[in-house]
N, C-alpha and C positions, 0 to 999 in steps of 0.2 A: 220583191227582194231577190238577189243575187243568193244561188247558196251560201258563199261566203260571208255574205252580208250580217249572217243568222251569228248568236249570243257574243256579237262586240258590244251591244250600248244595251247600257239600265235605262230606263224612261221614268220621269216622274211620276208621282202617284196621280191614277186616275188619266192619266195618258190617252189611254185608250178603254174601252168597253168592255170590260173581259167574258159577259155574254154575248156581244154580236158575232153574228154567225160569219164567219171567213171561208176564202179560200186556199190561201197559202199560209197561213200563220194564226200559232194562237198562244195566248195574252196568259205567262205565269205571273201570278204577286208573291214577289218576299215578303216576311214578316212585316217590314217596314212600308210598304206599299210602292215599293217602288215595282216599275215589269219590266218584262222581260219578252220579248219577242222571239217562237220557239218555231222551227218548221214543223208540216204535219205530214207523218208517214202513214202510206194510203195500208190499210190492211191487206188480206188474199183476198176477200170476200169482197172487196170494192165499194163495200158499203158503212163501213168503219177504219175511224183512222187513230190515231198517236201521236201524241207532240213528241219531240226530240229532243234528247240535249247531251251534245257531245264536250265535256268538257277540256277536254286539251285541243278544241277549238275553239275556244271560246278567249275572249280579249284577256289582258292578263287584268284588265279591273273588275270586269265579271267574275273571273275566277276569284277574287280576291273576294268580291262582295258575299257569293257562295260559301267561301269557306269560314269568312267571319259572322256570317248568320249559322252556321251550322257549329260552329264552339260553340256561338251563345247556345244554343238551344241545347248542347249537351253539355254546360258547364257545371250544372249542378248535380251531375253524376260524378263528380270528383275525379276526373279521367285522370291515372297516370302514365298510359303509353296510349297512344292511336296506333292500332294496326290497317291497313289498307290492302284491298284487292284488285286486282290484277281485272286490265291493263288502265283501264280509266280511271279507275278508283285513287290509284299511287299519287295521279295527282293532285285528286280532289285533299287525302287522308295528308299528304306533305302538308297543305297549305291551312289545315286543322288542327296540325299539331305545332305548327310557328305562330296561330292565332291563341293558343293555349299556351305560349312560352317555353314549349320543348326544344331540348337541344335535335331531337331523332325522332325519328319514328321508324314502325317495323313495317320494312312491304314484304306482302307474299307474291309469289311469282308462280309462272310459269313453265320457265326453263330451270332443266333440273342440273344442277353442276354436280362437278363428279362427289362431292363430299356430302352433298345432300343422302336421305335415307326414306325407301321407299316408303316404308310403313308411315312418317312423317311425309304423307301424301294421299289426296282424295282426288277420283273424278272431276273434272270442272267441265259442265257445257255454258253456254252463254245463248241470249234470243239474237244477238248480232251476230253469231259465227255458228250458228248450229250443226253444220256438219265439220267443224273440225275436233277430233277428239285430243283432249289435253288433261294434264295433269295439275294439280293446284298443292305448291308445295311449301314450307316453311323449312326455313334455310336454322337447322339446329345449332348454330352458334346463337343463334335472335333468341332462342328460349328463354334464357335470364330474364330477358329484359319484361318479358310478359307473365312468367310463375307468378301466381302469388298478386298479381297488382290489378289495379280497375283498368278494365279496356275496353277499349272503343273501336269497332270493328268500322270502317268506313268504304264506301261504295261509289260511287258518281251516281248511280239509279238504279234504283229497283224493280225491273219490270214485272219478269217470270217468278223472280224468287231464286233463280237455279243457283245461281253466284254466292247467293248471303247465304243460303242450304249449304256448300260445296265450304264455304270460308267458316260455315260454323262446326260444321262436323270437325272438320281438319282442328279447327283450336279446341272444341271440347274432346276430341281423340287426345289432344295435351294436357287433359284438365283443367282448361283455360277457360274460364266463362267469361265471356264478354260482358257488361253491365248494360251497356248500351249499342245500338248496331243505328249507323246515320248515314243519310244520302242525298247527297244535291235536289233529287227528285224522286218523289212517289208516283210513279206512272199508273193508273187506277189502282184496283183493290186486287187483281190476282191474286198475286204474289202471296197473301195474309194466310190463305189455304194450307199452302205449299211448305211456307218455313214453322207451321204450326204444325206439319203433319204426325211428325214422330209425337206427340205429346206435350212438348214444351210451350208456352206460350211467349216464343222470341218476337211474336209481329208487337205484342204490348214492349218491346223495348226499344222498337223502332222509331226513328225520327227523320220528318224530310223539312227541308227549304220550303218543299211547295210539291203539290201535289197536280198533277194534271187527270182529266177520266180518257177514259176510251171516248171518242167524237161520234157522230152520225153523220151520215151525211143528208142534206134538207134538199127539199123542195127544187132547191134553187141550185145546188150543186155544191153550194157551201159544206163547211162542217162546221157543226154546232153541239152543247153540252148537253147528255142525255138527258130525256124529262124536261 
């Protein structure tokens, strides 16, 4: 496959294999069985890889099938605003809260506008841009909207953890508790460490589409699932 080629089509269930060992591609299932065809990003170590999934590259019916498996899955948290993080997430967390009949939803950002307030700001790093240092801010006119109500903090993927850490401090710095935190994709288990560290147990309110592990690579040169 073409890079490009990678999350324009769903495949019917059972499609493909989703144990056979590859070398360019590996096989996620939606709740519903249908897959998904994700490229693998090789590790430093060159002996461990990663599926991918970028989604504001992806077809607009991928996106769509994504976002409507992921309301289901958080419907019965009673969501009344979706917030979203920056910069993949906005699109995932948009198409969450029109799958849930919202007029809006709240994005946080990056860029800080002159009315923004620093204290109403945390650190953000990310595993795709690690050396750029950034801030992760919530624009204090959006507060209303989130006091007081059930929210659903949305992500595109969870790799590290460092993003959903960075989007959670920032809302509970607001006294915002999220109820549920949701992502197109659970990229293995790191991340469960990381957003549990301070004490809280946020990885129990987390929910993905589909989970992929860390890969190995075999014998043959392929990558294959641990164990």
């Amino acid at each position: 496959m073409q890079p490009h080629d990678f999350w324009q089509e769903l495949h019917a269930p059972d499609t493909f294999d989703p144990i056979e060992e590859r070398a360019d591609f590996h096989v996620a299932e939606l709740p519903d069985g249908r897959q998904l065809r994700l490229p693998i990003r090789v590790l430093t170590d060159g002996d461990h890889a990663l599926a991918s999934l970028i989604v504001n590259q992806a077809s607009f019916a991928v996106q769509d099938a994504l976002a409507e498996a992921l309301a289901t899955q958080i419907a019965a948290y009673d969501i009344d605003v979706v917030a979203g993080l920056p910069t993949l997430g906005l699109t995932l967390a948009a198409a969450v809260a029109r799958a849930h009949g919202h007029a809006r939803y709240v994005p946080l950002g990056t860029s800080r506008k002159f009315w923004y307030r620093d204290e109403l700001s945390v650190a953000l790093s990310s595993i795709t841009t690690p050396n750029q240092e950034k801030r992760l801010y919530i624009d204090p006119r959006m507060l209303p909207l989130l006091e007081g109500k059930r929210v659903a903090l949305i992500d595109d993927v969870i790799s590290s953890g460092a993003s959903i850490v960075a989007g959670l401090s920032l809302l509970t710095s607001c006294d915002i508790e999220p109820v549920v935190i949701g992502a197109a994709m659970l990229q293995s288990d790191r991340w469960r460490d990381r957003v549990d560290q301070n004490g809280k147990r946020w990885s129990e309110r987390i929910v993905g589409v589909f989970s992929t592990p860390i890969l190995e690579r075999g014998e043959n040169g392929c990558w294959r699932r641990p164990g």
